[in-house]
C-alpha positions in Angstrom: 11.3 -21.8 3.2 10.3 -22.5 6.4 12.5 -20.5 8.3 11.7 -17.2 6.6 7.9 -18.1 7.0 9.3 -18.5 10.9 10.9 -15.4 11.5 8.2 -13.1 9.1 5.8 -14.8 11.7 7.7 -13.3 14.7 8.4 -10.0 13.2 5.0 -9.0 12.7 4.4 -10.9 16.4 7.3 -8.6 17.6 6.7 -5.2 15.9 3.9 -4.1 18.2 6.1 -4.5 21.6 8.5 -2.2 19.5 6.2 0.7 18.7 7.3 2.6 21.9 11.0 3.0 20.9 10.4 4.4 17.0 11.0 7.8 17.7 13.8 7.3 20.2 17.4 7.8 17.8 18.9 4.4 18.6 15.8 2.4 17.3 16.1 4.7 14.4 20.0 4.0 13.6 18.9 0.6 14.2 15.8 0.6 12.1 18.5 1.3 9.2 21.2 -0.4 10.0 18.5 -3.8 9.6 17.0 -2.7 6.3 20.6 -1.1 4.5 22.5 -4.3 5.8 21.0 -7.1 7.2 18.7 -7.4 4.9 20.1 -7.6 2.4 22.4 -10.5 3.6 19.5 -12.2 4.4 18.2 -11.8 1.4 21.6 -13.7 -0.3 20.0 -16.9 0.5 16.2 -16.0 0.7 15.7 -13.6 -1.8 12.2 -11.7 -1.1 12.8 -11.9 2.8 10.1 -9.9 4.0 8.9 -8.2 1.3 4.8 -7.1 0.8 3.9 -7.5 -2.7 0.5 -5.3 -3.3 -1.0 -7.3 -6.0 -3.5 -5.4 -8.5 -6.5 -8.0 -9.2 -8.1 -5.5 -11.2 -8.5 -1.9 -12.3 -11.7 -2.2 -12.4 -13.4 0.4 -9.8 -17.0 2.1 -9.0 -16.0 5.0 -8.2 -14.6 8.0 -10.5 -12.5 9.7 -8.4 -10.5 13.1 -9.3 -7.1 12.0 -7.5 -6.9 8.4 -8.4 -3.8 7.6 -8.3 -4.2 4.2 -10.3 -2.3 3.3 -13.3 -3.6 2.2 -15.8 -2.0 -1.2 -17.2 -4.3 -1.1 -20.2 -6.6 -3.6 -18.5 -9.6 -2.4 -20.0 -13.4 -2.0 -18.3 -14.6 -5.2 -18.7 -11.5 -6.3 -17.4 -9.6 -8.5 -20.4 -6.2 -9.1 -19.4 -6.6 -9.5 -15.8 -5.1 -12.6 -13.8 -6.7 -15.7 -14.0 -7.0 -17.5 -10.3 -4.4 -19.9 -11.8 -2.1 -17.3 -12.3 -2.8 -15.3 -9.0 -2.6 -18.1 -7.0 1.0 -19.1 -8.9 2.2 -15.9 -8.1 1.2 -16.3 -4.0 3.2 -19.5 -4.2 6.2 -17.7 -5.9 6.0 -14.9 -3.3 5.7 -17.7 -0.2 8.9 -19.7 -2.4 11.3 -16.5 -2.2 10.5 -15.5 1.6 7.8 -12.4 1.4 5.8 -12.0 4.2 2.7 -10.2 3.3 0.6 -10.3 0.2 -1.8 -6.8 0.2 -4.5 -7.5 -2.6 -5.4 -4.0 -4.6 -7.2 -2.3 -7.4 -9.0 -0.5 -8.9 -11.6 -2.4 -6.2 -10.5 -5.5 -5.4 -13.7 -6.5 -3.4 -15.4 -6.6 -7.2 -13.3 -9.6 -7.7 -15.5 -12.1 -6.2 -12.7 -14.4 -5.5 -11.0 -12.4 -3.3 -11.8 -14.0 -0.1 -10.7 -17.3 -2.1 -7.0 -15.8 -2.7 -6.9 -14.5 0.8 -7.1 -17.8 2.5 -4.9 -19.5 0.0 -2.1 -16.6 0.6 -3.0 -17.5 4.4 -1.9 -21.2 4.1 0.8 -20.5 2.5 2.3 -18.6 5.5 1.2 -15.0 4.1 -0.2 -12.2 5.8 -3.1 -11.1 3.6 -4.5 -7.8 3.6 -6.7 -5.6 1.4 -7.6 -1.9 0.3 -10.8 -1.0 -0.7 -13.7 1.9 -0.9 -15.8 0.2 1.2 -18.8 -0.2 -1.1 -19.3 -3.8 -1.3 -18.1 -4.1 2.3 -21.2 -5.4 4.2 -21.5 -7.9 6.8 -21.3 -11.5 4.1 -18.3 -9.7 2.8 -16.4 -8.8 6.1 -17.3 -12.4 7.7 -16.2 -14.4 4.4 -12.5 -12.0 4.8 -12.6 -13.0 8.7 -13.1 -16.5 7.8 -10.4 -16.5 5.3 -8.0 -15.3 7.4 -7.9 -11.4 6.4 -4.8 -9.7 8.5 -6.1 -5.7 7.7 -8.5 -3.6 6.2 -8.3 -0.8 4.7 -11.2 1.7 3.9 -10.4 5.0 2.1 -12.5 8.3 3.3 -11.8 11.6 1.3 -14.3 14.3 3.4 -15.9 13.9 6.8 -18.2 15.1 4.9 -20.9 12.7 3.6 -22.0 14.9 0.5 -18.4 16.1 -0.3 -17.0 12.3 0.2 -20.0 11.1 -2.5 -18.7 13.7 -5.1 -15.6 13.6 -5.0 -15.9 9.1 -5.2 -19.0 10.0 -7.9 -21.4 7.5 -6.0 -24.1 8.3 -4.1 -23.9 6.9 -0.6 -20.5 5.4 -0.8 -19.4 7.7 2.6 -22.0 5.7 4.3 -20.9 2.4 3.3 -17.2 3.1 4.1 -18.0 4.5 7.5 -20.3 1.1 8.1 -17.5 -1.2 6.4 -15.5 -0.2 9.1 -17.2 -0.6 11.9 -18.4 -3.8 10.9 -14.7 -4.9 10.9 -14.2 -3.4 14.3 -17.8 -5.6 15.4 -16.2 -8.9 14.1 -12.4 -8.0 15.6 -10.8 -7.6 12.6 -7.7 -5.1 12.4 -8.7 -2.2 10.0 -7.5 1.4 9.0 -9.3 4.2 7.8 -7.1 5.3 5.0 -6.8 9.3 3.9 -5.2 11.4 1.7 -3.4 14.2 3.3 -3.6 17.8 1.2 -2.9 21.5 1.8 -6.6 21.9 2.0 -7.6 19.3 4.5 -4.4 19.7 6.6 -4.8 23.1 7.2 -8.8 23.0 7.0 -9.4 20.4 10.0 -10.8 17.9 8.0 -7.8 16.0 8.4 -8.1 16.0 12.0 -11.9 15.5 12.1 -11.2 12.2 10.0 -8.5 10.8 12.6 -11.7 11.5 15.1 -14.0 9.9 13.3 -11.5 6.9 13.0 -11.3 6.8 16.8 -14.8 7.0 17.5 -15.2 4.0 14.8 -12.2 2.0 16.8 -10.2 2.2 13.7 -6.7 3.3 13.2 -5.8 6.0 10.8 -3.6 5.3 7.9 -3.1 8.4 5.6 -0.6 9.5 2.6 0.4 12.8 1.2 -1.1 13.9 -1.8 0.9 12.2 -4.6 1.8 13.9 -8.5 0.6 10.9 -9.9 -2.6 9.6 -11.8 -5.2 12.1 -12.8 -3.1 14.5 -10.8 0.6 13.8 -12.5 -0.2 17.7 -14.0 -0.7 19.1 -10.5 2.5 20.5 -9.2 -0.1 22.4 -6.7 -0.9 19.3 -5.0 2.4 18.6 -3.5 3.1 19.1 0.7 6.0 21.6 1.3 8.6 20.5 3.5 6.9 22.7 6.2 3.8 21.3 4.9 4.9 18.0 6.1 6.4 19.4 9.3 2.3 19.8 10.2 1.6 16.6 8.9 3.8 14.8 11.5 2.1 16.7 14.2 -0.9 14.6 13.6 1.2 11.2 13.9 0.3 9.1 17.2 0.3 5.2 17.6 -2.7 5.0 16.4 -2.0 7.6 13.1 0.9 7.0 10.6 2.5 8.1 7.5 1.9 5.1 5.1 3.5 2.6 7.5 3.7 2.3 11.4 7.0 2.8 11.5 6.1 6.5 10.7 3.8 6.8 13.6 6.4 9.4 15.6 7.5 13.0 13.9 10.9 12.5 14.7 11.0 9.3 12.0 12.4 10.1 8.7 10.4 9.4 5.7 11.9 6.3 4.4 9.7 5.3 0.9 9.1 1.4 1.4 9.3 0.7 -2.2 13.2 2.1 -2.2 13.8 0.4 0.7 12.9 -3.0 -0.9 10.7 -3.5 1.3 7.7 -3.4 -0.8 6.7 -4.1 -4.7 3.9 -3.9 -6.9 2.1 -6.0 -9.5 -0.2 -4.2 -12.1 -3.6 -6.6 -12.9 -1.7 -7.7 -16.5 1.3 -8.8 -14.2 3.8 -5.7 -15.0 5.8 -5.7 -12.3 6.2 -1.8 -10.6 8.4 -0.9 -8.0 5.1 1.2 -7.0 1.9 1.7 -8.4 2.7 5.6 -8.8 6.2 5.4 -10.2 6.5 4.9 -14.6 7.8 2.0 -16.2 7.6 -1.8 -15.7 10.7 -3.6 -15.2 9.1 -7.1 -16.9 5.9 -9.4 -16.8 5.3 -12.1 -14.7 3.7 -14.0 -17.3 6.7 -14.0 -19.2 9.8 -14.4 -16.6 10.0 -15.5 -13.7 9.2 -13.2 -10.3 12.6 -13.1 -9.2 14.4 -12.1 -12.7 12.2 -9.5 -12.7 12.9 -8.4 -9.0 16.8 -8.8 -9.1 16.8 -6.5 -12.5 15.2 -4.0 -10.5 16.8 -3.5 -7.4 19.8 -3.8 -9.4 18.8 -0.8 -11.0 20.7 2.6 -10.9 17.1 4.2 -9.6 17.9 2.3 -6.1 21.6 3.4 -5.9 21.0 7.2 -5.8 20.5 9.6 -2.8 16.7 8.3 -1.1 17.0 11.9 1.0 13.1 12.7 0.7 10.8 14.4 3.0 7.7 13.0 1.1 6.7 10.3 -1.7 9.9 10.4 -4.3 7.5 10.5 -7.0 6.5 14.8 -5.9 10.3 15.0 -6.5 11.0 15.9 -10.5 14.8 14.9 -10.4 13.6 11.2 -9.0 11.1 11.1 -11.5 12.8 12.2 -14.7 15.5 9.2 -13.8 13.1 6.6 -12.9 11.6 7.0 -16.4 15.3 6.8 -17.8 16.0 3.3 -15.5 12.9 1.2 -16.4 13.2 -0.6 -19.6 9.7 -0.6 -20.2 8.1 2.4 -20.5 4.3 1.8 -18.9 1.2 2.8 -20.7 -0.1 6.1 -18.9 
């Protein structure tokens, strides 16, 4: 596959000489015209042509948050069931085998997975871009050195509150809004690309705490990476939590090149929200290898311990769920007709 690992190279080399022209209407027709069609013909002959696959290593996590967002994959505390390095680093070489570009290592906290930086330099030389979420906790200078030395493309630090005390109680540990804040700017200190990440709300959009986060990001030297609130996880009950569609309209007034809406391609308010997952752009893998199309959505459409990656993958996107209407202004999962059907199209229904 050493074309595809050619041209995934160049179009993450190319994408930032691009960011000027996302809001301009012909790179937008173009922008799907390459994903609807080209694509896909690509992906005839090189079937995961670049695709990110964010890959749970645990759901294991510190912090007790009220709008995790997690599923849980019945992996329990101690963490039985979760990949052995044998089978994580199987899984990189699968990925590399079928074309993906980037592999984005997740949770739960995947820093408490001691291998980590391990996996990311083995995803590295196998032509991957690697990147990682996290809460920042274990995120001190050893940490952020062994990434850099590994190879680490991004990382990502999630910040509910500007405020420290606010941040603490809402993560249920007591100086982990310090940490974040200093994870980051350790990553800016050694020159490694990283985002502050947010969740955007009714409250904090319309409160200034959104935009006193994006400031704090800037002061930092971080970019801001934030997502709407999402009727999943411990909030699946909360209709409440959902962005209107004027809601959003606010939202995008806060998007610059150095904001976006879950990916840079949604850095300019004229973009239309395109969901990557639907897009096949984008899949995930639970910590006991249940393959999702995203973390948030019900239902697994197989195992990677028990079929091989790209069964699994062409039984999904040959799915009815990816055939409807993807008209959404937000996440498909705050839409109740999406949801209802995607429980009805995976043919495994997932543990909640």
């Amino acid at each position: 596959m050493g074309i595809s690992k050619f041209f995934n190279r160049l179009t993450f080399k190319v994408r930032p000489a691009l960011r000027g022209f996302y809001g301009t209407s012909w790179f937008i027709a173009f922008t799907s015209f390459y994903f609807r069609r080209i694509i896909p013909a690509i992906r005839v002959f090189v079937p995961l042509y670049g695709v990110t696959a964010i890959l749970s290593l645990t759901q294991r996590c510190q912090c007790s948050c009220p709008h995790c967002g997690a599923r849980n994959s019945g992996v329990g505390a101690g963490g039985a069931g979760e990949f052995t390095p044998e089978e994580i680093k199987h899984f990189i070489d699968d990925l590399a085998r079928l074309g993906g570009a980037c592999v984005h290592f997740f949770g739960g906290e995947p820093l408490i997975v001691s291998a980590l930086p391990e996996y990311v330099a083995y995803a590295k030389s196998r032509g991957l871009m690697a990147t990682v979420d996290t809460n920042g906790l274990l995120l001190n200078e050893e940490m952020v050195l062994k990434l850099k030395t590994a190879g680490i493309d991004i990382i990502r630090v999630s910040l509910d509150s500007p405020r420290e005390e606010e941040h603490d109680a809402k993560r249920g540990v007591k100086g982990a809004w310090k940490k974040a804040l200093a994870g980051l700017r350790l990553c800016v200190k050694h020159g490694i690309p990283c985002y502050m990440g947010l969740y955007a709300t009714k409250e904090n959009l319309f409160n200034g705490d959104l935009e006193l986060m994006i400031a704090m990001s800037r002061e930092i030297g971080s970019k801001t990476r934030f997502i709407a609130a999402v009727q999943a996880g411990k909030w699946s009950a909360k209709e409440e939590i959902k962005l209107s569609k004027q809601d959003t309209v606010r939202l995008r007034e806060l998007l610059a090149p150095d904001v976006f809406w879950e990916t840079e391609f949604l850095q300019h308010k004229n973009v239309p929200f395109w969901c990557n997952s639907m897009l096949r752009n984008k899949f995930d893998i639970a910590s006991n290898g249940d393959l999702l199309t995203c973390s948030y959505m019900p239902g697994s459409f197989g195992n990677i311990r028990k079929e091989p990656l790209e069964v699994i993958i062409k039984r999904m996107w040959g799915s009815e769920m990816f055939n409807r209407d993807q008209n959404y202004f937000d996440c498909p999962i705050n839409n109740p007709n999406f949801i209802n059907s995607a429980k009805q199209d995976a043919p495994q229904k997932a543990e909640n």
